[in-house]
C-alpha positions in Angstrom: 0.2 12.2 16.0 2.8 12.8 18.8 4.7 16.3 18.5 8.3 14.3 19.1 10.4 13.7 15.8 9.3 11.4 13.6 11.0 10.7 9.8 9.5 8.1 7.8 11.5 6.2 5.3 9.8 4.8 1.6 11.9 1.7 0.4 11.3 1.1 -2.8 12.6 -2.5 -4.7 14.0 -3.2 -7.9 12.5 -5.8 -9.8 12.4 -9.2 -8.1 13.4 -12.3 -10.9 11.6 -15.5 -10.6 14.4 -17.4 -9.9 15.5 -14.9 -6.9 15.3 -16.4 -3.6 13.4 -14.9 -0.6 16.8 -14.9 1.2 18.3 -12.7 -1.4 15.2 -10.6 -1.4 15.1 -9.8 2.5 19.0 -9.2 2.4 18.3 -6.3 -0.1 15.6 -5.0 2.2 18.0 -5.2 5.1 20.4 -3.2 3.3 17.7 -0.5 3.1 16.1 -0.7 6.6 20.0 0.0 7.5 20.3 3.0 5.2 17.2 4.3 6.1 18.1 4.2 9.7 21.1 5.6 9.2 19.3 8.9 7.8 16.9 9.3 10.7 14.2 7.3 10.0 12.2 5.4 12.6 9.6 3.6 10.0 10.0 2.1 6.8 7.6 1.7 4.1 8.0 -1.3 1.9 5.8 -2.4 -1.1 3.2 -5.0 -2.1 3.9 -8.4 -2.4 7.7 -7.6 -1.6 8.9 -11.1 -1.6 9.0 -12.5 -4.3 8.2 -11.9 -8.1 4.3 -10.1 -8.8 3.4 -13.8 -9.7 -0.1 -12.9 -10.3 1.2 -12.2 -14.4 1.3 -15.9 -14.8 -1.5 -18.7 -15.2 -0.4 -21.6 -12.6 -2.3 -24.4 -12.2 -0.5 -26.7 -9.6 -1.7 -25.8 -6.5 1.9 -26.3 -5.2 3.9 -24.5 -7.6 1.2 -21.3 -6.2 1.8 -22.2 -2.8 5.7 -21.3 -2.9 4.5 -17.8 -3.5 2.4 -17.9 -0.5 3.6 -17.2 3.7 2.0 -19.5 5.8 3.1 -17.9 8.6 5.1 -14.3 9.6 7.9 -14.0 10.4 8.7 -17.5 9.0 12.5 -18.5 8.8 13.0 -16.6 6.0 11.9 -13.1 7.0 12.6 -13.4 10.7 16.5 -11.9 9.7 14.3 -8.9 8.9 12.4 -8.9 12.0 15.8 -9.3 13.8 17.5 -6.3 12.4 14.5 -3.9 12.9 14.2 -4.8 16.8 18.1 -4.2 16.6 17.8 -0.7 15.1 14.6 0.1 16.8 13.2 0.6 13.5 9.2 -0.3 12.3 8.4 -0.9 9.0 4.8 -2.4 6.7 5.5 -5.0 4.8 3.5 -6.8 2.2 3.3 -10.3 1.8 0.7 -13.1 0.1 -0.5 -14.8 3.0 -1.7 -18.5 3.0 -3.8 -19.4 6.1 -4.2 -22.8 8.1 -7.7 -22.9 6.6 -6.1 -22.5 2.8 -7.6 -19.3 2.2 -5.1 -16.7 0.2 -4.8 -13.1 0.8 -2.8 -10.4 -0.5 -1.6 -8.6 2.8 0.6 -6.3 4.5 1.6 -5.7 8.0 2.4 -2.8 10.6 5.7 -3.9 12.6 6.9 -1.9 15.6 10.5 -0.8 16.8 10.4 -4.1 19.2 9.8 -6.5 15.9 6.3 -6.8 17.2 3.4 -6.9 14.7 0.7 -4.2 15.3 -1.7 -4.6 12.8 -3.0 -6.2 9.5 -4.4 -5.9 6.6 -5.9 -8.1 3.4 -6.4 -6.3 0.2 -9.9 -5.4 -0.5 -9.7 -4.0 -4.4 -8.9 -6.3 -6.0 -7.8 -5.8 -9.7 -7.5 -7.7 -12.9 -9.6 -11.1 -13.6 -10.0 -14.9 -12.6 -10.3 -16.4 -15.5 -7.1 -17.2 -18.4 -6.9 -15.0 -20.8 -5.0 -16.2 -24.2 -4.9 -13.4 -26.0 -3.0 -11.1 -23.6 0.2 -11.1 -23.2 0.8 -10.8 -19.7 -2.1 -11.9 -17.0 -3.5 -10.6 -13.9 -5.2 -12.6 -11.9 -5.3 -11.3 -8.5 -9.1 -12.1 -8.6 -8.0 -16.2 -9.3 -5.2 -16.2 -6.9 -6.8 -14.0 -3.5 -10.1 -13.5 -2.0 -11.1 -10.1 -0.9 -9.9 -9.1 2.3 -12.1 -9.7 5.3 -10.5 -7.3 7.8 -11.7 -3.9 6.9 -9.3 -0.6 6.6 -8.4 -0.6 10.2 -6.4 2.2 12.0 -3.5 0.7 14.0 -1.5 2.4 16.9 2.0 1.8 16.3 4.8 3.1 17.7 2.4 6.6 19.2 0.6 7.5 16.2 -2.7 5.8 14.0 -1.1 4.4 11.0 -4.0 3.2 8.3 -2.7 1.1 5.7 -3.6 0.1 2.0 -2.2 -1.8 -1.0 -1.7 -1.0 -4.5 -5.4 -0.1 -6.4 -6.9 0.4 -3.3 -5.1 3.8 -3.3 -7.5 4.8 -6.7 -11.0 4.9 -4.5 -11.4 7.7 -1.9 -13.5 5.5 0.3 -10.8 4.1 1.4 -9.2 7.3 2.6 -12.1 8.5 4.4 -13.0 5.6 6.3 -9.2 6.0 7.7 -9.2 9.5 8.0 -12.6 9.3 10.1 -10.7 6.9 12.5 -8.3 9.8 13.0 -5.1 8.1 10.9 -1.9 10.3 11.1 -0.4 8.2 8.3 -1.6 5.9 5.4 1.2 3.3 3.8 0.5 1.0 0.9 2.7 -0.6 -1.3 2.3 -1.2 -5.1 3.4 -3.5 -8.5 2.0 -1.1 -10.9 2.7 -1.8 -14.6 3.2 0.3 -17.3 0.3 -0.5 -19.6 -2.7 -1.8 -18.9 -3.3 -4.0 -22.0 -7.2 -3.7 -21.2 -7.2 0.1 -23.3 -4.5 1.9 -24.6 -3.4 4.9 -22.3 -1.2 7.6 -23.1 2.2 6.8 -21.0 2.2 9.5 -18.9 -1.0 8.9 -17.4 -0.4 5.7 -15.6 2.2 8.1 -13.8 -0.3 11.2 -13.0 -3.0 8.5 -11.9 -1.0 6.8 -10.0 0.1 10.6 -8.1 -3.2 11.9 -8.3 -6.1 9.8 -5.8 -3.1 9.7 -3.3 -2.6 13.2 -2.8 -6.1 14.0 -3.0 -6.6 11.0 -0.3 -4.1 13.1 1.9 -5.6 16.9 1.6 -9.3 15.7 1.3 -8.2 13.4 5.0 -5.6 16.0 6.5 -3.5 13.0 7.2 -0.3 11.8 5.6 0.5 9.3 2.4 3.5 7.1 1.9 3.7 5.1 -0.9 6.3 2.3 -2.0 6.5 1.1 -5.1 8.2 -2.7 -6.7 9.1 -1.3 -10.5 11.4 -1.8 -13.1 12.2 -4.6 -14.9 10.6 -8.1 -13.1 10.5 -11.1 -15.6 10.3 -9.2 -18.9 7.8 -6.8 -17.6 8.2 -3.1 -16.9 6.6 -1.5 -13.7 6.4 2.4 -12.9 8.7 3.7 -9.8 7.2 7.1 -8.2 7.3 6.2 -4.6 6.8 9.4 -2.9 5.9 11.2 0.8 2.9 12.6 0.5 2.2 16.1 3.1 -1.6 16.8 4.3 -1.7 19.5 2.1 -1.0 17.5 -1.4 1.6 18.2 -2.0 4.9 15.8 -2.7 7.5 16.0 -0.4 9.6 12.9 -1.0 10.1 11.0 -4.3 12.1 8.5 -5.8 14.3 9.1 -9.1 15.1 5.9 -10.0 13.2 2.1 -10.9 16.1 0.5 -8.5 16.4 -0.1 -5.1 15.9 3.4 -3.6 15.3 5.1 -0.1 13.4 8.1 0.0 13.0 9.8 3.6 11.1 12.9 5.1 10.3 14.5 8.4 6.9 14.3 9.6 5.3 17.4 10.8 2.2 17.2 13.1 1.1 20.3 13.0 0.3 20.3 9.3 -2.2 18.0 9.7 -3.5 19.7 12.6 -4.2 22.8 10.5 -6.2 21.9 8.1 -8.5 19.4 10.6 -9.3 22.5 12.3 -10.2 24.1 8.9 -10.3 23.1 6.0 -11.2 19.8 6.7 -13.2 19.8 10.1 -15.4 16.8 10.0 -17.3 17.3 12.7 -18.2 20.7 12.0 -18.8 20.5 8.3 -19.6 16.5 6.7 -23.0 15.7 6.3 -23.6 11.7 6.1 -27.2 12.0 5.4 -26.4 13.1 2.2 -23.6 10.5 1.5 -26.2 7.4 2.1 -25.8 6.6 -2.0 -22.4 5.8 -1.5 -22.9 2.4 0.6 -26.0 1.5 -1.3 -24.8 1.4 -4.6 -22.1 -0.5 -6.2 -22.4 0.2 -9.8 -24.2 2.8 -11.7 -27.4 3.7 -12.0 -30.2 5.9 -12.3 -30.4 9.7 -10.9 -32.5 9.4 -7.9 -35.5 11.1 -7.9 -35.5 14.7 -6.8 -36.1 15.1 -3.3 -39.8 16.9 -2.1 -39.4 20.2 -0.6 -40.6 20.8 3.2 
């Protein structure tokens, strides 16, 4: 990461009706790109599926009732106003999206967009979550397995705007890997954005552990990486259904240094500081000095449990 300035902005959105249009959506985000410009920032973080309503709750059959959830293109008429006011600010921002491609093929993705309203980088969501198949006796579905494929473009590292931005979306934030394969491509910053409910109906939870998960595999991704974490959340009310907030700045050390208070529309900002990374690469977290891959092997030939391996023979 460059030693200039550099304050990041999380947006974080309300809940999005299903009768709200994607013109009203991007004017609210607009409004925040503006506010977090006006307190510093040069970056914005905004969250998964930001567009529209986290359709994936809902069994849909017609193909072209799905469709209007999907982007065929980006920017498209209806985002380009955001596009517009970022290259007018000089401001960058992720974005996430569901994308529909000219061969028909659906993805859940975000994207890196520089100061120039230029995208830099993209990603399709690789965990994916939930189920394919309907599910009567639920009351709310997710079927992110039905309605995307898993994403084919790995967990790249982008440059934008001078630094390595890595980025992620919503449960891929719960699996390490995924920090490590960015942190080994030397990522200053990871951003992801989420639509995180409140229960899982799949086994009851006490409530205030879908907040300390959520917290927890985030800032352990950012000490265990020495790189930075900024997550954006969509929460509140959406249709009937309640999502957690907690977007937050996450430091290389762990620790929280930005978080939202509310489940509204909210901008949350923080100074970057290079050097904190660059600390605890050169100790705690020297890779090159200290990992061992040899000894990792299990974790690329495995997907599921299984057996101890057998004990290894002594020289």
């Amino acid at each position: 990461m460059t030693d200039d300035r550099f304050v990041l902005a999380v947006a974080q959105v309300g809940g999005i009706g299903l009768s709200e249009s994607r013109a009203a959506v991007v004017s609210r985000l607009i409004a925040m790109l503006e506010e977090s410009r006006a307190r510093g920032a040069s970056f914005v973080v905004f969250p998964e599926l930001t567009l529209t309503t986290f359709f994936p709750r809902y069994w849909i059959e017609s193909e072209d009732e799905l469709n209007q959830y999907f982007e065929r293109s980006m920017p498209n008429s209806d985002v380009e106003p955001l596009f517009d006011c970022a290259s007018r600010l000089g401001v960058g921002f992720y974005l996430g999206y569901a994308e529909l491609t000219p061969r028909g093929q659906r993805y859940n993705t975000s994207i890196l967009v520089d100061r120039d309203g230029r995208i830099r980088g993209k990603y399709r969501k690789i965990h994916l979550p939930g189920h394919a198949e309907h599910r009567a006796d639920v009351p709310t579905q997710h079927l992110e397995k039905r309605y995307f494929e898993v994403g084919n473009l790995g967990f790249g590292v982008f440059d934008c705007m001078g630094r390595n931005l890595g980025m992620c979306i919503c449960n891929d934030r719960r699996w390490s890997e995924v920090y490590r394969v960015m942190g080994l491509q030397s990522a200053d910053l990871v951003v992801l954005g989420y639509n995180t409910p409140v229960r899982n109906w799949a086994w009851r939870d006490q409530p205030h552990l879908r907040m300390f998960q959520h917290l927890l595999p985030m800032q352990a991704g950012a000490y265990e990486n020495s790189l930075w974490v900024a997550a954006a959340a969509k929460c509140g009310s959406e249709d009937g259904n309640y999502m957690i907030g907690g977007s937050v700045i996450i430091s290389p050390s762990g620790e929280i240094v930005a978080r939202g208070t509310t489940e509204d529309d909210e901008v949350i900002v923080a100074e970057i500081h290079p050097e904190l990374a660059a600390n605890y690469r050169k100790y705690d977290f020297n890779f090159k000095e200290h990992r061992r891959p040899e000894a990792y092997g299990l974790i690329t030939q495995r997907t599921g449990r299984g057996a101890p391996l057998p004990p290894s023979s002594p020289d």
